[in-house]
ZAFIVO-849229 format. One line per 3 residues: number of its first residue (from 0); their letters; for each residue x, y, z of C-alpha. Coordinates in nm, 2 decimals, decimal comma, padded with zeros to 4 digits. Layout:
N
NUM) a) X Y Z; ... $
This chain:
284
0) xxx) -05,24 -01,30 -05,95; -04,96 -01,48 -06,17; -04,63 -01,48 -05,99 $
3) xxx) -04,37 -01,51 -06,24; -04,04 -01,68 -06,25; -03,87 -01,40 -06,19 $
6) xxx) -03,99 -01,33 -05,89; -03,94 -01,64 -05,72; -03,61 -01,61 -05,82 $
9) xxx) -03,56 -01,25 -05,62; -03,75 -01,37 -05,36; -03,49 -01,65 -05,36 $
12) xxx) -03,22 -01,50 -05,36; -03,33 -01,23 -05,07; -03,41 -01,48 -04,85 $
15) xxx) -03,04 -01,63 -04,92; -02,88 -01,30 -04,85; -03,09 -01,24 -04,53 $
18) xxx) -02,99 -01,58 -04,39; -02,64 -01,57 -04,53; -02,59 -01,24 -04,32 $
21) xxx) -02,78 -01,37 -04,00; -02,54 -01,65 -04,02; -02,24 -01,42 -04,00 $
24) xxx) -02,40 -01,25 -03,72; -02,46 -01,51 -03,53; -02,06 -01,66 -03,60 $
27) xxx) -01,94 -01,33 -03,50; -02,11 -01,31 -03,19; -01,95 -01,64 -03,07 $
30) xxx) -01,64 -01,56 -03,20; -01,66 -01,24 -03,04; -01,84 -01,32 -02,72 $
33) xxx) -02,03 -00,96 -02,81; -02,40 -00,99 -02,87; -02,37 -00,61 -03,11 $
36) xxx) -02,12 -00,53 -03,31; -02,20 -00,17 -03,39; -02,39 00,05 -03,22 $
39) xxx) -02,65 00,11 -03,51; -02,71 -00,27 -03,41; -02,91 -00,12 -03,13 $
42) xxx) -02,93 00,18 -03,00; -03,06 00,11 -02,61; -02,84 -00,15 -02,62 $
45) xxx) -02,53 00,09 -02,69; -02,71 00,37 -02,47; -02,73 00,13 -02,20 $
48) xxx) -02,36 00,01 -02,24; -02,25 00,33 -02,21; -02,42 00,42 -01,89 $
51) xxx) -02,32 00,02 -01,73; -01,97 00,10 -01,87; -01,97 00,45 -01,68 $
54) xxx) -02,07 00,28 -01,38; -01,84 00,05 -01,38; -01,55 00,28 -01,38 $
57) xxx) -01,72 00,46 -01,10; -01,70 00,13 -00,86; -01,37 00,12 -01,00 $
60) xxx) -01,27 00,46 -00,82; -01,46 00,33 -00,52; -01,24 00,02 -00,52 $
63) xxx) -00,91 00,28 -00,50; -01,05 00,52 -00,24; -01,15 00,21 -00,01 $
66) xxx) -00,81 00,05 -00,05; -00,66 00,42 00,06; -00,89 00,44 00,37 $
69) xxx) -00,80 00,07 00,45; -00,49 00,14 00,47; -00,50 00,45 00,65 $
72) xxx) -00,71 00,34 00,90; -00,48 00,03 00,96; -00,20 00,27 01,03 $
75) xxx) -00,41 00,48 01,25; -00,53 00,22 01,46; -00,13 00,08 01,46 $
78) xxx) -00,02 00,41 01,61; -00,27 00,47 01,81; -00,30 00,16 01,99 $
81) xxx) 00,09 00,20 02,02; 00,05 00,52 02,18; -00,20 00,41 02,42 $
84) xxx) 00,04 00,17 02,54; 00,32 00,44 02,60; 00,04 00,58 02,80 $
87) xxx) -00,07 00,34 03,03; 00,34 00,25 03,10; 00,37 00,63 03,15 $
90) xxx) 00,06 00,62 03,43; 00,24 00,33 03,61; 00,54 00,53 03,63 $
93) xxx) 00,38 00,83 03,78; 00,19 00,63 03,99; 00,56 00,48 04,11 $
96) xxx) 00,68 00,82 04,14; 00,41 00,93 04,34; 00,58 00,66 04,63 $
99) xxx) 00,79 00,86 04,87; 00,97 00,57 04,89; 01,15 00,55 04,55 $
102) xxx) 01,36 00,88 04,64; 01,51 01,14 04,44; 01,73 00,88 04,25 $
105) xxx) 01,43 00,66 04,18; 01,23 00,97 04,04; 01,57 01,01 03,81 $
108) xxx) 01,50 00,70 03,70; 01,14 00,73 03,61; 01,17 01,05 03,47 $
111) xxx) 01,43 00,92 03,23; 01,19 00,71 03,13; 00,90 00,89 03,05 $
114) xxx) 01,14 01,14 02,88; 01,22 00,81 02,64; 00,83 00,75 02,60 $
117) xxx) 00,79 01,15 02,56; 01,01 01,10 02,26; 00,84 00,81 02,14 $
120) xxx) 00,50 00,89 02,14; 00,59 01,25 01,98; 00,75 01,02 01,65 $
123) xxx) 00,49 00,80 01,66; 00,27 01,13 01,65; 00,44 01,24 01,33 $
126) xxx) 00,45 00,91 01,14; 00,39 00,83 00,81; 00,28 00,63 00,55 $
129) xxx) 00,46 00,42 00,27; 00,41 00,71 00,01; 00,55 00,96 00,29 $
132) xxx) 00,19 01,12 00,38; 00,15 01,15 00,76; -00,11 00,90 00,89 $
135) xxx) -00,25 01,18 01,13; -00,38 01,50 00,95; -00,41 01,83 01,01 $
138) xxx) -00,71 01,83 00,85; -00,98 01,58 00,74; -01,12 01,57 00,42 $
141) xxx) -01,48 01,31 00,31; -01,35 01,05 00,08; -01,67 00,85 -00,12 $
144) xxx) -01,62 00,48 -00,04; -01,96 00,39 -00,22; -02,24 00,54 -00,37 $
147) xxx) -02,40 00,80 -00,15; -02,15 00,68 00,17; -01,82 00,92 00,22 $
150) xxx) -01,60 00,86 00,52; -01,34 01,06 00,68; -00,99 01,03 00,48 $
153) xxx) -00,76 00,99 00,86; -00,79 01,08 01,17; -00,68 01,43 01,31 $
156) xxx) -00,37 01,47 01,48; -00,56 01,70 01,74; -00,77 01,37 01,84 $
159) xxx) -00,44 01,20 01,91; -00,25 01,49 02,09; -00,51 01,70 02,25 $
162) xxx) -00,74 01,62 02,57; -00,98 01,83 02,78; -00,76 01,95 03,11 $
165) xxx) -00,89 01,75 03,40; -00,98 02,06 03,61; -01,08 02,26 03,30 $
168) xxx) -01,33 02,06 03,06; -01,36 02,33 02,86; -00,99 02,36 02,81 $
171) xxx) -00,77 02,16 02,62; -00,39 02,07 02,67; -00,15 01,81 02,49 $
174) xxx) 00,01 01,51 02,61; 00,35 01,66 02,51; 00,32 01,96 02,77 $
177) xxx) 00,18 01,72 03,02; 00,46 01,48 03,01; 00,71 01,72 02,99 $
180) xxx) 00,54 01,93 03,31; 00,59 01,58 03,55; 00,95 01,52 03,42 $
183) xxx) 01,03 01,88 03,53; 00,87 01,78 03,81; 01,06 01,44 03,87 $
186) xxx) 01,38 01,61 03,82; 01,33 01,89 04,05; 01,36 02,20 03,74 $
189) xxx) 01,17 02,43 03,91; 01,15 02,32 04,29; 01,27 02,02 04,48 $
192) xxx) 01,19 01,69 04,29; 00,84 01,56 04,41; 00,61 01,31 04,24 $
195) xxx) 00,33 01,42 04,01; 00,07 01,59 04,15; -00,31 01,50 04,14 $
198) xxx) -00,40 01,73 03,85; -00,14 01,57 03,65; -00,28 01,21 03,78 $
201) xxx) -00,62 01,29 03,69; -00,45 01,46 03,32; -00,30 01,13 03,23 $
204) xxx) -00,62 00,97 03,30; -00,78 01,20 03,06; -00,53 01,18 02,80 $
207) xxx) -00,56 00,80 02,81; -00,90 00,81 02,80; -00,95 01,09 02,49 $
210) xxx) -00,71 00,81 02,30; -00,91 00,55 02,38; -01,23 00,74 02,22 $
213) xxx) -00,96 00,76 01,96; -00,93 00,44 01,92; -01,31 00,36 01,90 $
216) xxx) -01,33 00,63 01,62; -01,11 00,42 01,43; -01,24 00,09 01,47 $
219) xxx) -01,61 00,32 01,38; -01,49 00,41 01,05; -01,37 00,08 00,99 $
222) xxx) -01,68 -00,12 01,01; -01,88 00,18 00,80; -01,59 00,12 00,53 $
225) xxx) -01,63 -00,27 00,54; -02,02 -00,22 00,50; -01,95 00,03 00,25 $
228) xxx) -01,71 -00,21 00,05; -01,95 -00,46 00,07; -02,23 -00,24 -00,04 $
231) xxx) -02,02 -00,15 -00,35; -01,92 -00,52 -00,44; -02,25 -00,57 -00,43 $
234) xxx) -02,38 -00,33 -00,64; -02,09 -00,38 -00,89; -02,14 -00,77 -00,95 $
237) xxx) -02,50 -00,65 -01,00; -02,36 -00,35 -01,30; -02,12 -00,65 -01,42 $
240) xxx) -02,44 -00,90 -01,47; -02,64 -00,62 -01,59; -02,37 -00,54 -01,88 $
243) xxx) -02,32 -00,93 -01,97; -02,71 -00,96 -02,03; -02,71 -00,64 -02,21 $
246) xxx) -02,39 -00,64 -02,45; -02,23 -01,02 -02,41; -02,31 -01,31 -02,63 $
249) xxx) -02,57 -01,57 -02,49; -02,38 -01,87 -02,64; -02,71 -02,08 -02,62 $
252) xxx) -02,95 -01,85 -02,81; -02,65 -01,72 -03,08; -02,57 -02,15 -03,13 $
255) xxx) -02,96 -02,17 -03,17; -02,98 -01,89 -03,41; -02,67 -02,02 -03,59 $
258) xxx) -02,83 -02,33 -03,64; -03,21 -02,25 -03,75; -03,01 -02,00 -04,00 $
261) xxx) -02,79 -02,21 -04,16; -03,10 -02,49 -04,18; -03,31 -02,18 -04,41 $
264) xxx) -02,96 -02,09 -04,59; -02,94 -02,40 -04,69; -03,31 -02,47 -04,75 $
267) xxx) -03,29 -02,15 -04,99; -02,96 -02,26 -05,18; -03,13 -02,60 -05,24 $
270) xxx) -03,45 -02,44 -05,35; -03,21 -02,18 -05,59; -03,08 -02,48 -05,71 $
273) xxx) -03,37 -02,64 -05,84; -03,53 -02,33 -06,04; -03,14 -02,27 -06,19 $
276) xxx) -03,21 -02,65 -06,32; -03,60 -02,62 -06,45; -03,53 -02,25 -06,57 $
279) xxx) -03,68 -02,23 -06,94; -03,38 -02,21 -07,12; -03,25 -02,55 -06,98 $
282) xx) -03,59 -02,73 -07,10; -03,55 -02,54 -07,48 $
């Protein structure tokens, strides 16, 4: 088959367009640091992106809602454990008042004091948070802290207030009314001031105790939300390297690239060259 001159010449000049544009790919993915420009470059590719780029935001989100329970829990476990230590100082004053030998002034004293803690632990109770939400809720809702893990969003104010009454399991009471019952008591409201009795010994011992489980709660939910944050980070640096592969310019193959195309650009222009000089109207 005779190939004519004009053919070699298209042929040419196809093969210097091809390379000329693979070369302005392959500039424009290291300019860019993006391995497609377009989507019609590749559809999976941009199908794929979409889907990385979705879950990305999605550990995004996650990032927010674990920073919120971090720093609820914080503020739980800061209250709490300051409760707990009202508490305990209240025991050892009923456990003082319980001496016959501290007297109706002495039981003044203490009940002046457990009135103070009273007072205390009830604002400590009712606390809040920098943006003004209270940091013990009335109800709990499940905040997702990574994929397929939610978590309690607080700790219920019930759990910090409420225990089972010592003589009644079944029924439940409030440190409030407790407190308040044995500085009635102390001062001698009702009848002649007396120390506390053993229910209300064996109450504060309960009360002390249900915050203590309190307390274990929190520091529960704060290990599942550090595995959970973990988990995410995880997973995210995995979407992240997942996305560069799939959509970011691999500076050694696009160099490569550059080069070989430039080599058969210029190995086309040279060959252009030469028919544009041996073309038959040059030899007439």
């Amino acid at each position: 088959m005779r190939v004519s001159t004009g053919q070699i010449f298209n042929l040419g000049l196809e093969s210097m367009q091809k390379h000329s544009v693979d070369v302005m790919n392959y500039q424009t993915q290291i300019s860019s640091g993006n391995k497609y420009q377009h989507a019609s470059d590749s559809g999976l590719a941009a199908g794929l992106g979409v889907q990385v780029q979705l879950n990305k935001s999605q550990f995004e989100m996650f990032k927010i809602n674990q920073d919120h329970l971090s720093a609820t829990y914080a503020s739980s476990e800061t209250e709490i454990q300051s409760i707990n230590n009202m508490l305990i100082r209240a025991q050892q004053l009923m456990v003082q008042a319980g001496s016959d030998a501290i007297g109706a002034q002495g039981r003044s004293a203490v009940a002046t004091e457990l009135a103070s803690l009273k007072v205390a632990i009830a604002q400590a109770v009712d606390a809040k948070d920098a943006n003004g939400q209270a940091i013990f809720k009335s109800s709990i809702d499940q905040i997702q802290a990574a994929p397929h893990i939610t978590l309690d969003s607080g700790i219920l104010k019930t759990d910090v207030t409420n225990f089972n009454d010592s003589s009644q399991p079944s029924t439940t009471t409030t440190i409030d009314r407790l407190m308040g019952a044995v500085i009635d008591q102390l001062n001698g409201k009702s009848a002649p001031p007396s120390g506390p009795t053993a229910k209300q010994t064996d109450d504060m011992a309960a009360a002390l105790k249900q915050i203590n489980q309190t307390l274990v709660k929190v520091g529960v939910l704060t290990n599942r939300l550090d595995g959970a944050t973990q988990m995410a980070e995880t997973q995210k640096t995995n979407v992240e390297t997942e996305r560069s592969q799939l959509l970011e310019t691999d500076l050694a193959t696009a160099t490569a690239g550059l080069a070989k195309s430039n080599a058969l650009l210029s190995a086309a222009q040279s060959i252009m060259a030469k028919m544009d000089i041996n073309t038959l109207f040059q030899k007439l």
